[in-house]
DRENPA-3360 file (N, C-alpha, C; in nm, 2 decimals, always signed):
BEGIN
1 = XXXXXXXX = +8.51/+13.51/+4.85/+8.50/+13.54/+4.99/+8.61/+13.65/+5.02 ~ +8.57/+13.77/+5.11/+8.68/+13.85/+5.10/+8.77/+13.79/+5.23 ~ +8.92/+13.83/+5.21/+8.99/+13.77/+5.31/+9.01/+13.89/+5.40 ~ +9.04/+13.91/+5.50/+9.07/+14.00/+5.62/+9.25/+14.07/+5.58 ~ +9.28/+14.16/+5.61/+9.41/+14.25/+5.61/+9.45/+14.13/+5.70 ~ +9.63/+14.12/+5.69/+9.67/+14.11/+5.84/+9.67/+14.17/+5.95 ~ +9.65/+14.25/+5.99/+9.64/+14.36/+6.09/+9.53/+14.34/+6.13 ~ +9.39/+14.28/+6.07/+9.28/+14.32/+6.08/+9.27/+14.16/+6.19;
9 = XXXXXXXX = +9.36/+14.07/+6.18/+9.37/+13.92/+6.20/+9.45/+13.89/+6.35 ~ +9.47/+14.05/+6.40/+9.56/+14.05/+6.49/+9.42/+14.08/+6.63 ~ +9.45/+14.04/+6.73/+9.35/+14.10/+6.85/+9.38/+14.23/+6.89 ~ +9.27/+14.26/+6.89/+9.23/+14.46/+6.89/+9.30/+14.54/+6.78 ~ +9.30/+14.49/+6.69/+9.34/+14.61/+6.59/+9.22/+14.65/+6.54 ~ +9.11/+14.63/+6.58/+9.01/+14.72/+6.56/+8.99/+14.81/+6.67 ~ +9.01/+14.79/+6.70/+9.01/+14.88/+6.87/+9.14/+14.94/+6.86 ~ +9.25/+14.94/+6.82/+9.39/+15.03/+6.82/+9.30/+15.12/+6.66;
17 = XXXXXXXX = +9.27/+15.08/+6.57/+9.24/+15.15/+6.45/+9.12/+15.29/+6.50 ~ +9.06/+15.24/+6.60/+8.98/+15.34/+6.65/+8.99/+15.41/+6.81 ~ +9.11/+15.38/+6.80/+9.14/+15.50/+6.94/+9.10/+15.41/+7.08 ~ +9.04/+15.35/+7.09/+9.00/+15.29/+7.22/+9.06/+15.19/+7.27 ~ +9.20/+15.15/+7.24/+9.27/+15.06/+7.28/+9.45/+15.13/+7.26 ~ +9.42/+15.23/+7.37/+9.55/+15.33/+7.37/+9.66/+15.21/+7.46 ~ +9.79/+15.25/+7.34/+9.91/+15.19/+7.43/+9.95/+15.23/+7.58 ~ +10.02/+15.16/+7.68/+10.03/+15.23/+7.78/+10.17/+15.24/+7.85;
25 = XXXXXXXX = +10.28/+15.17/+7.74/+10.37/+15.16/+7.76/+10.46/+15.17/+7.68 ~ +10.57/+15.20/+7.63/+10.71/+15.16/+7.56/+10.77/+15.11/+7.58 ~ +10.79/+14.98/+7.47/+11.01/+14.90/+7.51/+11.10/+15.00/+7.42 ~ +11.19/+14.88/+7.44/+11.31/+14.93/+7.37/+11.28/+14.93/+7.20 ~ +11.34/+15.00/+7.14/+11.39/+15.04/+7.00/+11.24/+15.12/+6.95 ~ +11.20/+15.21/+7.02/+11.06/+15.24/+7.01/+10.97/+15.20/+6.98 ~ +10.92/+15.05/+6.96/+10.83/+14.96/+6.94/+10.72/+15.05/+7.07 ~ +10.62/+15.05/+7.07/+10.47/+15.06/+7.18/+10.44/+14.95/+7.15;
33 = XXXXXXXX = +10.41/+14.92/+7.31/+10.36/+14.81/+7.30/+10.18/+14.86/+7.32 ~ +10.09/+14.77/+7.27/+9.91/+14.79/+7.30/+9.87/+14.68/+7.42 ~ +9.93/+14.64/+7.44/+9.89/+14.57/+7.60/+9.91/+14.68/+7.70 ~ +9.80/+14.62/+7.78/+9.82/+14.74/+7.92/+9.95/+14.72/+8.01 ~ +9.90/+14.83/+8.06/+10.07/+14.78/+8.19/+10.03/+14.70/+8.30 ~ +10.10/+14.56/+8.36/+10.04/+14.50/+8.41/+10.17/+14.50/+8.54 ~ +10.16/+14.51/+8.62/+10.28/+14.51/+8.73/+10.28/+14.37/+8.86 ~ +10.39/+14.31/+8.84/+10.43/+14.17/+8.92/+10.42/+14.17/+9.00;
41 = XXXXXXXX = +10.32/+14.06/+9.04/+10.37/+14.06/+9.22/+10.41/+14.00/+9.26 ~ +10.50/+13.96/+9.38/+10.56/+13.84/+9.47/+10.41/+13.76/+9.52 ~ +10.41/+13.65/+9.57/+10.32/+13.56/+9.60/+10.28/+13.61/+9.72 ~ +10.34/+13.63/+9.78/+10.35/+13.70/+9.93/+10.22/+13.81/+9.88 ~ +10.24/+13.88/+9.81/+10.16/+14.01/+9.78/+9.99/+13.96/+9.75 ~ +9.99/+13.85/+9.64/+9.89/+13.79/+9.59/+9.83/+13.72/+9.73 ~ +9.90/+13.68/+9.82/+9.82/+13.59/+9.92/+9.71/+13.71/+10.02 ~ +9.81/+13.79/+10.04/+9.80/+13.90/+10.11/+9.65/+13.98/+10.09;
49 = XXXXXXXX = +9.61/+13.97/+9.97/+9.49/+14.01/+9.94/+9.39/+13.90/+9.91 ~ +9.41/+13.76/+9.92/+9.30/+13.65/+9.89/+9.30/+13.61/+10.03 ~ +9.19/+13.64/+10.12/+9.21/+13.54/+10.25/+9.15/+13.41/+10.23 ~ +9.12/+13.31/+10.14/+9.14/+13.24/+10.13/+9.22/+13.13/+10.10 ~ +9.33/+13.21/+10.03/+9.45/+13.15/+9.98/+9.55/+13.19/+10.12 ~ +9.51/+13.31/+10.18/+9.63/+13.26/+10.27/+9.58/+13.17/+10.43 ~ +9.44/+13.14/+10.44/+9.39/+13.03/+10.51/+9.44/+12.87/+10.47 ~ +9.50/+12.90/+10.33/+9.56/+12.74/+10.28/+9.65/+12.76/+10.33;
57 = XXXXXXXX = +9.74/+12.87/+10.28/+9.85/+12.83/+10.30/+9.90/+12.83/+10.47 ~ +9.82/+12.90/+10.55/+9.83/+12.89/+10.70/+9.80/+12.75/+10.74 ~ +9.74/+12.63/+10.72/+9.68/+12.55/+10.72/+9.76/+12.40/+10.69 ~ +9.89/+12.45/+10.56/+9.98/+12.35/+10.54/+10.05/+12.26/+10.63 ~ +10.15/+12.37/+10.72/+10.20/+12.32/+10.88/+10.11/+12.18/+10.92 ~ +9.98/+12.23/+10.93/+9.90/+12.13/+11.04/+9.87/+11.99/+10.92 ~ +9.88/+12.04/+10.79/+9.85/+11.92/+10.69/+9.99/+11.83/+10.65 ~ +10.05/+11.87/+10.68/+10.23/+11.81/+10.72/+10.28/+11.71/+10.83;
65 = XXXXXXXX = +10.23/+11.82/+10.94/+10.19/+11.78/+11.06/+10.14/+11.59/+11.09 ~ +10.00/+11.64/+11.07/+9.92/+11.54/+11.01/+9.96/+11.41/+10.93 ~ +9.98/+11.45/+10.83/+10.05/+11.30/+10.76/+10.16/+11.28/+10.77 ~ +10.25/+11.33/+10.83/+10.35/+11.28/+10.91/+10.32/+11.20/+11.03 ~ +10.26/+11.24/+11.11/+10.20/+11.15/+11.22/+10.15/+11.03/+11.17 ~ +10.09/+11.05/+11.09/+10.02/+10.91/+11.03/+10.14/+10.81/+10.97 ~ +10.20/+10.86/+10.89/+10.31/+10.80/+10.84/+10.39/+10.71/+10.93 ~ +10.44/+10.78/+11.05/+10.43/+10.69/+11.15/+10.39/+10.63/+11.27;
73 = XXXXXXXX = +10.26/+10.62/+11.19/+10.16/+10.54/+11.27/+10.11/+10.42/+11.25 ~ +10.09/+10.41/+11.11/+10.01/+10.28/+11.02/+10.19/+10.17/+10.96 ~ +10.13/+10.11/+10.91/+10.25/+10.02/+10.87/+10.30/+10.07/+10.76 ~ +10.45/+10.07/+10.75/+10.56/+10.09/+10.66/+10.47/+10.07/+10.52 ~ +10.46/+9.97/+10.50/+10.40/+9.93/+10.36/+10.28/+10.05/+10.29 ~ +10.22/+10.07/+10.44/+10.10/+10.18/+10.39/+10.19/+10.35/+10.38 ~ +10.27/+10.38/+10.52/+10.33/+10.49/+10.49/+10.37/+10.54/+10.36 ~ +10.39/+10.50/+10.28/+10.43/+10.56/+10.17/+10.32/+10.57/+10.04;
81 = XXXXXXXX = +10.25/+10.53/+10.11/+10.12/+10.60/+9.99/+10.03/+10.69/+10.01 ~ +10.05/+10.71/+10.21/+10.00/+10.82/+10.22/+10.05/+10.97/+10.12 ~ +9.95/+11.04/+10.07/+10.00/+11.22/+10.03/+9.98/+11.29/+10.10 ~ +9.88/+11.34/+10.17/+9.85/+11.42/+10.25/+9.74/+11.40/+10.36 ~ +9.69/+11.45/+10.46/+9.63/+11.44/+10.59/+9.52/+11.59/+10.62 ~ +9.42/+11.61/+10.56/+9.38/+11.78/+10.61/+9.25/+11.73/+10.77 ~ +9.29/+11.79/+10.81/+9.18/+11.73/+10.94/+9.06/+11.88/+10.90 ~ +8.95/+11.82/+10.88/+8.83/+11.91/+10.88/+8.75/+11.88/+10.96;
89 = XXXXXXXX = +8.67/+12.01/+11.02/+8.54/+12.02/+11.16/+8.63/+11.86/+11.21 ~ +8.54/+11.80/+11.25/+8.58/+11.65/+11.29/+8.58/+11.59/+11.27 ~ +8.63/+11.56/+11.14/+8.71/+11.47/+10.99/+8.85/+11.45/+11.01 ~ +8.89/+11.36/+10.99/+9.06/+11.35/+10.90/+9.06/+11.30/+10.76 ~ +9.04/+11.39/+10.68/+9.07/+11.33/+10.58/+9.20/+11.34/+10.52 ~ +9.23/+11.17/+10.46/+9.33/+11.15/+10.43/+9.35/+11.10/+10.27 ~ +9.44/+11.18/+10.22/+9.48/+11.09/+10.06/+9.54/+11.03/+10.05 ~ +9.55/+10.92/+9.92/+9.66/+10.82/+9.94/+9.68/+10.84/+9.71;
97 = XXXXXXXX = +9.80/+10.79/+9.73/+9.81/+10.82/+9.57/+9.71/+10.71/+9.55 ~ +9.65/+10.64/+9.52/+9.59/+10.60/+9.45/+9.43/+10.53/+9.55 ~ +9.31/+10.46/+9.45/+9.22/+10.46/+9.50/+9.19/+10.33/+9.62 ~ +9.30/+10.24/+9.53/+9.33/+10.08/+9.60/+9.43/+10.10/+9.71 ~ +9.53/+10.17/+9.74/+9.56/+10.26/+9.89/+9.48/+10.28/+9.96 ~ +9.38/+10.38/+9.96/+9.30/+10.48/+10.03/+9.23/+10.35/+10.08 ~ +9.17/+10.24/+10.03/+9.06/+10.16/+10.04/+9.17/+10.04/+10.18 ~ +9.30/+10.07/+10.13/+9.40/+9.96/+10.28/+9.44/+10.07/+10.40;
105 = XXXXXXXX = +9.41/+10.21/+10.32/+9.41/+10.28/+10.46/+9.28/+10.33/+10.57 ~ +9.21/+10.32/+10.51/+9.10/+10.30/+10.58/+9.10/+10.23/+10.67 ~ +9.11/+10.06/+10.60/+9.10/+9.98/+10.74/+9.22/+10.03/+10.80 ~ +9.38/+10.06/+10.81/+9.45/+10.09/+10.90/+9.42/+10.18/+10.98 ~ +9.34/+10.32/+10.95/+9.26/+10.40/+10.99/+9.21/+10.37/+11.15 ~ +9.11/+10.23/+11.06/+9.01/+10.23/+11.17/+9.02/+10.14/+11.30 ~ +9.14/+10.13/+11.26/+9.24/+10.03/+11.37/+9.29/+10.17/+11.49 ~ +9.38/+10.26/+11.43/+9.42/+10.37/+11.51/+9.31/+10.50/+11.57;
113 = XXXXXXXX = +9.17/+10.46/+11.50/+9.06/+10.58/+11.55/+9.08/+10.64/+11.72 ~ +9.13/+10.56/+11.82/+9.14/+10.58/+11.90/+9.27/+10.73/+11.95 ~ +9.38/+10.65/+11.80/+9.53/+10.73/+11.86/+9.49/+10.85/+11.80 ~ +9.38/+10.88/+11.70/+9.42/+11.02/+11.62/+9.31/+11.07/+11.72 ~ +9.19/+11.06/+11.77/+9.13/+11.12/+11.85/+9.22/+11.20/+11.97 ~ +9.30/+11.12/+12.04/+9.41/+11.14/+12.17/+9.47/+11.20/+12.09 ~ +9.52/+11.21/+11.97/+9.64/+11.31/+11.91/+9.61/+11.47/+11.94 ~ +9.49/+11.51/+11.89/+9.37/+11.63/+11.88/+9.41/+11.69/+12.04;
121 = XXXXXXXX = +9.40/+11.62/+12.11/+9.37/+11.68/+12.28/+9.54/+11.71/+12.33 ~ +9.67/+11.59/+12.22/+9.79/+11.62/+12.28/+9.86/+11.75/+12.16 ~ +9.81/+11.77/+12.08/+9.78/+11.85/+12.00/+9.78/+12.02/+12.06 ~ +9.63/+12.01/+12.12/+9.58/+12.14/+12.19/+9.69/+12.19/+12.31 ~ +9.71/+12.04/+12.39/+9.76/+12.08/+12.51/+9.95/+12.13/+12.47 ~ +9.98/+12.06/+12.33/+10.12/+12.13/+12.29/+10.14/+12.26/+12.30 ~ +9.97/+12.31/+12.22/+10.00/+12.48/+12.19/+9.96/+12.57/+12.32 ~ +9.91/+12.49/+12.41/+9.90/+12.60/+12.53/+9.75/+12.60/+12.49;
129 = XXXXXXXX = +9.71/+12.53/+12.44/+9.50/+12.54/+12.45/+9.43/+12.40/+12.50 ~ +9.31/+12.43/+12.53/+9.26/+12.32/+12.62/+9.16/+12.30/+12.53 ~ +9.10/+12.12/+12.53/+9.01/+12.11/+12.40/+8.83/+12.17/+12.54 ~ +8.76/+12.14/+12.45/+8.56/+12.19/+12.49/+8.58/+12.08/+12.62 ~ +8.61/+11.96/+12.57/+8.56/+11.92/+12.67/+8.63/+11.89/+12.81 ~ +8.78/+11.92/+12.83/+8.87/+11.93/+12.92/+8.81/+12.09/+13.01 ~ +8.82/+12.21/+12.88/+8.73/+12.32/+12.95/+8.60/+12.29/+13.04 ~ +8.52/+12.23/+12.97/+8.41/+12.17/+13.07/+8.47/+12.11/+13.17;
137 = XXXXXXXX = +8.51/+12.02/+13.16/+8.59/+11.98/+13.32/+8.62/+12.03/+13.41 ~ +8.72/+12.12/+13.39/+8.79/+12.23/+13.47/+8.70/+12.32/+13.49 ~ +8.56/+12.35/+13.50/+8.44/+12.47/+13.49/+8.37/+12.36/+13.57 ~ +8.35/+12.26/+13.56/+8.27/+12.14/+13.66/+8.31/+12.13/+13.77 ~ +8.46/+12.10/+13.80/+8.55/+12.08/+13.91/+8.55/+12.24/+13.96 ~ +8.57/+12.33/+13.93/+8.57/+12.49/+13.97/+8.43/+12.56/+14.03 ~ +8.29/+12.46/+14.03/+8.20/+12.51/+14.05/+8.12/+12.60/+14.00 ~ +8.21/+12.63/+13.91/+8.15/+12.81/+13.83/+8.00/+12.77/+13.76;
145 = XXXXXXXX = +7.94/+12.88/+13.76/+7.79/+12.88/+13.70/+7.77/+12.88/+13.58 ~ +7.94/+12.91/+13.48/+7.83/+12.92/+13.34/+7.96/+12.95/+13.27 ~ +8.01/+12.83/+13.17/+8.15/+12.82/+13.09/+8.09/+12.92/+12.93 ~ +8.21/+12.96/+12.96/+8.19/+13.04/+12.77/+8.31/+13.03/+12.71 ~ +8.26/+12.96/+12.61/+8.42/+12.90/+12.54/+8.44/+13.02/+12.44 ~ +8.56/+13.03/+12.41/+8.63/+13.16/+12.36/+8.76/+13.09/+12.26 ~ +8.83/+13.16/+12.18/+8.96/+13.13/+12.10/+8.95/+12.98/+12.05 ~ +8.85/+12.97/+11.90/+8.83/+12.86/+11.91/+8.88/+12.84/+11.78;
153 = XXXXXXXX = +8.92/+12.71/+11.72/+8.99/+12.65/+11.64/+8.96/+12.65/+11.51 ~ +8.96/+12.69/+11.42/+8.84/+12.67/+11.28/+8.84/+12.58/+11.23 ~ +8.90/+12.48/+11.29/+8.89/+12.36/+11.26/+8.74/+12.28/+11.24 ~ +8.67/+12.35/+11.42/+8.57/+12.32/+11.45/+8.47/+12.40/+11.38 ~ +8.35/+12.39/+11.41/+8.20/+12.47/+11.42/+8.16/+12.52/+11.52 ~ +8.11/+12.63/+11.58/+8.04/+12.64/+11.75/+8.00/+12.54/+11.78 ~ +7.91/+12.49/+11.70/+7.81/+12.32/+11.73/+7.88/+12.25/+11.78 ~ +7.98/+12.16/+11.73/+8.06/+12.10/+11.76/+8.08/+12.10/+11.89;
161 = XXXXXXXX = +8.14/+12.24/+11.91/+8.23/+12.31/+12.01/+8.14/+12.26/+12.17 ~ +8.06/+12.36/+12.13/+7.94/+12.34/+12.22/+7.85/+12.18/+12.27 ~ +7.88/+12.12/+12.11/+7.77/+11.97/+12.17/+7.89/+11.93/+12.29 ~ +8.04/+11.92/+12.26/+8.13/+11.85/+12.34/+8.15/+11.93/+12.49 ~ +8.18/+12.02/+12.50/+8.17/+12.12/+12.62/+8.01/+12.07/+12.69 ~ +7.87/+12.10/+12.64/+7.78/+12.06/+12.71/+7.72/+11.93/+12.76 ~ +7.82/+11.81/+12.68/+7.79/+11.69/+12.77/+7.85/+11.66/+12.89 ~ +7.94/+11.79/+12.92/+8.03/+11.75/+13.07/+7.91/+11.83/+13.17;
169 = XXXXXXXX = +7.95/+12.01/+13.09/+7.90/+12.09/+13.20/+7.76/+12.16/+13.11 ~ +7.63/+12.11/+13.10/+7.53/+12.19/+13.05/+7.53/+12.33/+13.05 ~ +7.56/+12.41/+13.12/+7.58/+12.54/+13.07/+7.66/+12.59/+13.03 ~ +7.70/+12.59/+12.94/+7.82/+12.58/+12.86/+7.77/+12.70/+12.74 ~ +7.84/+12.80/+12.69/+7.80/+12.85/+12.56/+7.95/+12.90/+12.50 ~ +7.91/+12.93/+12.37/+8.05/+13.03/+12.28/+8.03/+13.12/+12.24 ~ +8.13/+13.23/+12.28/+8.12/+13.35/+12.28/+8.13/+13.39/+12.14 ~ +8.06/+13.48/+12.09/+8.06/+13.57/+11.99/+8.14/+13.71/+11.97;
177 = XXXXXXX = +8.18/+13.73/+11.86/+8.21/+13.89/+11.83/+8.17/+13.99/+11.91 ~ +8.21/+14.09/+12.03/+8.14/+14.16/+12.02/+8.07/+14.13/+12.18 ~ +8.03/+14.02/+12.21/+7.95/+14.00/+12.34/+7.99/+14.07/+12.43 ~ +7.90/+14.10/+12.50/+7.93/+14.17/+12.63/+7.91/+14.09/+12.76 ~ +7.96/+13.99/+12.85/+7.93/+13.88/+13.01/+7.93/+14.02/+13.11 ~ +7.85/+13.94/+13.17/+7.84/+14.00/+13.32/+7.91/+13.92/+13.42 ~ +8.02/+13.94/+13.47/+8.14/+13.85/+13.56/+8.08/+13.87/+13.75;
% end
């Protein structure tokens, strides 16, 4: 069996042997190196172009937030196995280190379902926003003809938005990109 060169055993020395895998740099003691040039970025930079990743990381605060509140909410014994709290559309989901946790925080859960709903609305009203269906109220009580919800949370869905807003005041809608109202 024939054996291979070393060089030949190395990655791309077939490609440096034939021109198509040009060096693009030098270090020190005149070594070239055949790797490309690859330039560092701060995290900051990398987030900056993934909006995804910096929708996480915008997101952490309120996931802090969250299981903190919880933490002290449910009993001592449970606080500390809470990990984290992400509230999604109109979910809280919550983790717990382990699976026999999550199964005692549940029922604690479903004991407080009332406090974390009222949290949501003292929540909104901290940041200077009003939840769909308080907007419906204030559009009921004002007599106005026709609520359009605007600046809405991504927490939610329109659906959502809208099922809660139109059980108070039926004409209720959410505005889109772009809409044009007639005032």
């Amino acid at each position: 069996m024939h054996k291979k060169s070393l060089r030949d055993k190395k990655t791309g020395a077939q490609k440096r042997r034939q021109g198509t895998y040009a060096p693009r740099r030098s270090a020190p003691h005149g070594y070239v190196s055949t790797k490309p040039y690859v330039t560092t970025k701060s995290i900051n930079e990398l987030l900056s172009n993934r909006p995804g990743l910096r929708q996480i990381t915008e997101s952490i605060p309120l996931q802090q937030s969250w299981a903190e509140w919880l933490r002290a909410t449910v009993a001592a014994e449970l606080a500390g196995h809470i990990v984290s709290a992400v509230p999604k559309n109109d979910e809280l989901v919550v983790f717990a280190d382990t699976a026999a946790w999550g199964t005692r925080l549940r029922y604690a859960l479903a004991a407080v379902l009332s406090e974390i709903s009222g949290r949501d609305a003292a929540m909104a009203r901290e940041y200077g926003h009003l939840t769909a269906a308080k907007s419906a109220e204030l559009a009921a009580a004002a007599g106005v003809k026709r609520l359009v919800l605007t600046h809405i949370s991504g927490r939610y869905t329109d659906e959502e938005i809208l099922a809660e807003a139109t059980k108070i005041f039926p004409n209720s809608r959410v505005a889109a990109d772009l809409d044009r109202l007639a005032v």
